[in-house]
KEVO-448313 format. One record per residue (C-alpha): x, y, z. Coordinates in nm, 3 decimals, decimal comma, m for minus. Layout:
N
<node><X>X</X><Y>Y</Y><Z>Z</Z></node>
...
END
This chain:
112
<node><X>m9,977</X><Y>m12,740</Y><Z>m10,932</Z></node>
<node><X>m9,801</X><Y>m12,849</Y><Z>m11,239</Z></node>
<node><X>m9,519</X><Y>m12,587</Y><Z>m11,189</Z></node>
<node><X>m9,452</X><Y>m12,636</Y><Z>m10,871</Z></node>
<node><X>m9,404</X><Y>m13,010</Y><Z>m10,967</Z></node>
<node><X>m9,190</X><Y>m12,959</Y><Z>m11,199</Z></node>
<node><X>m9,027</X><Y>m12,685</Y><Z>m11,004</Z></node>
<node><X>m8,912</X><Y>m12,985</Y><Z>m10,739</Z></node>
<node><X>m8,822</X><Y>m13,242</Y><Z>m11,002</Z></node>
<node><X>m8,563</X><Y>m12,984</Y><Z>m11,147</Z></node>
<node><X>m8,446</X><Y>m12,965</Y><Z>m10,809</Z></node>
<node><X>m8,458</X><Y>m13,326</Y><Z>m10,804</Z></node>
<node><X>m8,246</X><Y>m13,357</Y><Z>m11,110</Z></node>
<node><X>m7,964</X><Y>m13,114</Y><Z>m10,973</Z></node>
<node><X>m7,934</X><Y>m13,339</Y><Z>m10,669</Z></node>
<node><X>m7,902</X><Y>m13,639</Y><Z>m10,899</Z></node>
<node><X>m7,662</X><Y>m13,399</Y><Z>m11,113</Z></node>
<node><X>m7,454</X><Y>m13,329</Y><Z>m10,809</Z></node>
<node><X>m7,412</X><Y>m13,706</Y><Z>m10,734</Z></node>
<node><X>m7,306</X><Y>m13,824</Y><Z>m11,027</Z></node>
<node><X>m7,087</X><Y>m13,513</Y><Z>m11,139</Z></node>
<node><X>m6,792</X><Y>m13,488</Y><Z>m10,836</Z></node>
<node><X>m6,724</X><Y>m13,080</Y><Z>m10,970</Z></node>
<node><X>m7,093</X><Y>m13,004</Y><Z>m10,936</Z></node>
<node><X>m7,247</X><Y>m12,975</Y><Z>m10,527</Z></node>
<node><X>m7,551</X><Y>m12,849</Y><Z>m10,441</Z></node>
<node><X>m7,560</X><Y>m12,797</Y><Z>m10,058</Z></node>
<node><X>m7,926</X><Y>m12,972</Y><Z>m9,974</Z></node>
<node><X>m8,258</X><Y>m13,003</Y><Z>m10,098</Z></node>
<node><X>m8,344</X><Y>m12,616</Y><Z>m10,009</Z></node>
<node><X>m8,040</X><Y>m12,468</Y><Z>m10,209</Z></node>
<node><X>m8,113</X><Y>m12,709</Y><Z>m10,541</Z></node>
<node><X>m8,457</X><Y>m12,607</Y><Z>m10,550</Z></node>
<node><X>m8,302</X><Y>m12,259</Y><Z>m10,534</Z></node>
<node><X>m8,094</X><Y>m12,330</Y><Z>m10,770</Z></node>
<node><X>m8,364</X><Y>m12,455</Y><Z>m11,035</Z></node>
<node><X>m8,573</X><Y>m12,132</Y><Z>m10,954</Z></node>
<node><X>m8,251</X><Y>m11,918</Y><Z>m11,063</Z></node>
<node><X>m8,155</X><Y>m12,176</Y><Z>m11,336</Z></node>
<node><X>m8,526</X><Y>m12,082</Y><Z>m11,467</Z></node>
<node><X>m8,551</X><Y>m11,783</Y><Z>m11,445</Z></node>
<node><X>m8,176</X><Y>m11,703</Y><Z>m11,585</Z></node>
<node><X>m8,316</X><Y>m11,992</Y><Z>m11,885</Z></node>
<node><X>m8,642</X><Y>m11,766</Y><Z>m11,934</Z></node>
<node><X>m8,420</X><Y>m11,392</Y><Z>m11,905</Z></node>
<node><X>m8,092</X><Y>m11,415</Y><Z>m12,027</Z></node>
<node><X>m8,064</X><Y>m11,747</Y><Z>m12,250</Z></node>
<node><X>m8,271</X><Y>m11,566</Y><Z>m12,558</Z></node>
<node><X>m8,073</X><Y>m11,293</Y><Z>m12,560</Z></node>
<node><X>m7,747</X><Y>m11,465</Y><Z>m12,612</Z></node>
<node><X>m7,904</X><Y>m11,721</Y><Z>m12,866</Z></node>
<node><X>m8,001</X><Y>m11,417</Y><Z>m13,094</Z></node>
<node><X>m7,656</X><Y>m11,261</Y><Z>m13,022</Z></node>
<node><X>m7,468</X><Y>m11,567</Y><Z>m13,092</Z></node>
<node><X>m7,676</X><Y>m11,704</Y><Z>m13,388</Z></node>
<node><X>m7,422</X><Y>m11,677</Y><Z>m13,666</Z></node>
<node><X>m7,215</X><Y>m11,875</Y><Z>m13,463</Z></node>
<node><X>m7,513</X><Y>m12,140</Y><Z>m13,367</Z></node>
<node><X>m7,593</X><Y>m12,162</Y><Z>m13,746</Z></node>
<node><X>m7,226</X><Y>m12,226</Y><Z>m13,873</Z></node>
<node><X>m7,183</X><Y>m12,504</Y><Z>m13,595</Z></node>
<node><X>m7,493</X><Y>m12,671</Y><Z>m13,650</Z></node>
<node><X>m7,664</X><Y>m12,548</Y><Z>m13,345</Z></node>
<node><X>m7,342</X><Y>m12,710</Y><Z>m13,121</Z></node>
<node><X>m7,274</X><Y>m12,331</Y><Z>m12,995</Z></node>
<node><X>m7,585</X><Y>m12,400</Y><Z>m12,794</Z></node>
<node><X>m7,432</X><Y>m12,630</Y><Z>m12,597</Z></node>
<node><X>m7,187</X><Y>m12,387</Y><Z>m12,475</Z></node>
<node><X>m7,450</X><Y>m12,160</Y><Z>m12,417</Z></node>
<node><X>m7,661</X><Y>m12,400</Y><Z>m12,194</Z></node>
<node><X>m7,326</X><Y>m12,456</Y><Z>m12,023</Z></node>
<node><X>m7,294</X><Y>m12,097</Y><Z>m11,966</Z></node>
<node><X>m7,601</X><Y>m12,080</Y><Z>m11,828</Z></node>
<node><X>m7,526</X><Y>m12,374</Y><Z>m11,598</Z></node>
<node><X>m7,193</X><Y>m12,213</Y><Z>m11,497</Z></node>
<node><X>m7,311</X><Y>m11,849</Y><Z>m11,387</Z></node>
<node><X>m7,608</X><Y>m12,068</Y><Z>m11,178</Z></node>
<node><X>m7,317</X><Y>m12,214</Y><Z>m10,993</Z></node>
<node><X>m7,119</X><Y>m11,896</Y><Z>m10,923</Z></node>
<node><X>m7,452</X><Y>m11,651</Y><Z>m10,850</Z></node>
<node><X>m7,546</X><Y>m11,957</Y><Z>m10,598</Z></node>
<node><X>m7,393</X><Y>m12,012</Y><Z>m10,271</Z></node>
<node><X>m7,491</X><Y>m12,363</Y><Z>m10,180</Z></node>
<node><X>m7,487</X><Y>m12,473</Y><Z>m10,576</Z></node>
<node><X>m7,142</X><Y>m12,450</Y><Z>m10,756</Z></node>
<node><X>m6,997</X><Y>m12,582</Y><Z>m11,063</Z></node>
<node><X>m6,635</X><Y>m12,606</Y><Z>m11,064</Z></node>
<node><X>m6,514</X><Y>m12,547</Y><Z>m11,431</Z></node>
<node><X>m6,646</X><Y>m12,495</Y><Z>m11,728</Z></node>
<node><X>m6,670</X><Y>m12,865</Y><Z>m11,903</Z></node>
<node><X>m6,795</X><Y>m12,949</Y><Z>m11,532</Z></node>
<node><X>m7,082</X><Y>m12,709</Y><Z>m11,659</Z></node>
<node><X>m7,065</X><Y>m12,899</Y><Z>m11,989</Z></node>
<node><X>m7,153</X><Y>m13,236</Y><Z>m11,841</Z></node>
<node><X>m7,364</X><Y>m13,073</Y><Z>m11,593</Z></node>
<node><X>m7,608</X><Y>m12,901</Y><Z>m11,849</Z></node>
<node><X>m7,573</X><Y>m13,227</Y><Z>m12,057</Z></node>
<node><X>m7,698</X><Y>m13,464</Y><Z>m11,792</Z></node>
<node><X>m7,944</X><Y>m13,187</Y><Z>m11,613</Z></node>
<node><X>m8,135</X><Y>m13,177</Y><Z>m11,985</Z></node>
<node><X>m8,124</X><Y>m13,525</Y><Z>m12,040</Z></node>
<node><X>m8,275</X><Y>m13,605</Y><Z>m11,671</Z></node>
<node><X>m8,510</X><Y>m13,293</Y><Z>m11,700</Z></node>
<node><X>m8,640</X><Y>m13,338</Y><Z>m12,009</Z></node>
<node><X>m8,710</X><Y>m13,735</Y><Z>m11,935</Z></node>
<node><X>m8,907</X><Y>m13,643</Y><Z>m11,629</Z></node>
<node><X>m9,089</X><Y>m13,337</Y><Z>m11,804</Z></node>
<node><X>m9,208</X><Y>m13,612</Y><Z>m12,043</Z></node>
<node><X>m9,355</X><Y>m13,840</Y><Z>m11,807</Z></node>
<node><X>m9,548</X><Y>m13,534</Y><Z>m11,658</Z></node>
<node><X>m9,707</X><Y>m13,456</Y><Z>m11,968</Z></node>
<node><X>m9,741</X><Y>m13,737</Y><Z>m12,190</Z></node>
END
């Protein structure tokens, strides 16, 4: 019950994404909570490989690479995805940004 909660709040939070970003649109409710399975699954699959390939990079900026990759991530959502696309890459920025932020705020008030 709790995932599929927080499966719809994620696609809650791209919809609120898309709003407020004018480069990101997600086509309706159906394709965002598409788009939060994929942006799970692609989190869960292909995010720790990159983190371990990219770590000297993370470690001599701090951990800021991660941004990018989170962007990345973001980004390749938006172009596997008809009805959810991210036009640019520091549209993916702002998108990942704000997406965590709003994610991770909700996550929190599920489990306290």
């Amino acid at each position: 019950m709790t995932l599929l909660l927080v499966w719809i709040l994620n696609a809650v939070t791209l919809l609120v994404v898309a709003y407020v970003l004018p480069g990101i649109v997600v086509a309706s409710f159906w394709s965002a909570m598409l788009a939060a399975a994929v942006l799970g699954l692609i989190n869960m699959l292909v995010k720790p490989v990159l983190i371990l390939l990219t770590l000297p990079i993370t470690i001599v900026t701090l951990g800021l690479f991660l941004l990018v990759i989170n962007a990345l991530m973001f980004w390749l959502a938006g172009s596997i995805l008809k009805g959810f696309q991210v036009n640019g890459f520091w549209w993916a920025v702002g998108g990942a940004l704000l997406y965590s932020v709003i994610s991770g705020f909700l996550s929190s008030l599920i489990n306290p």
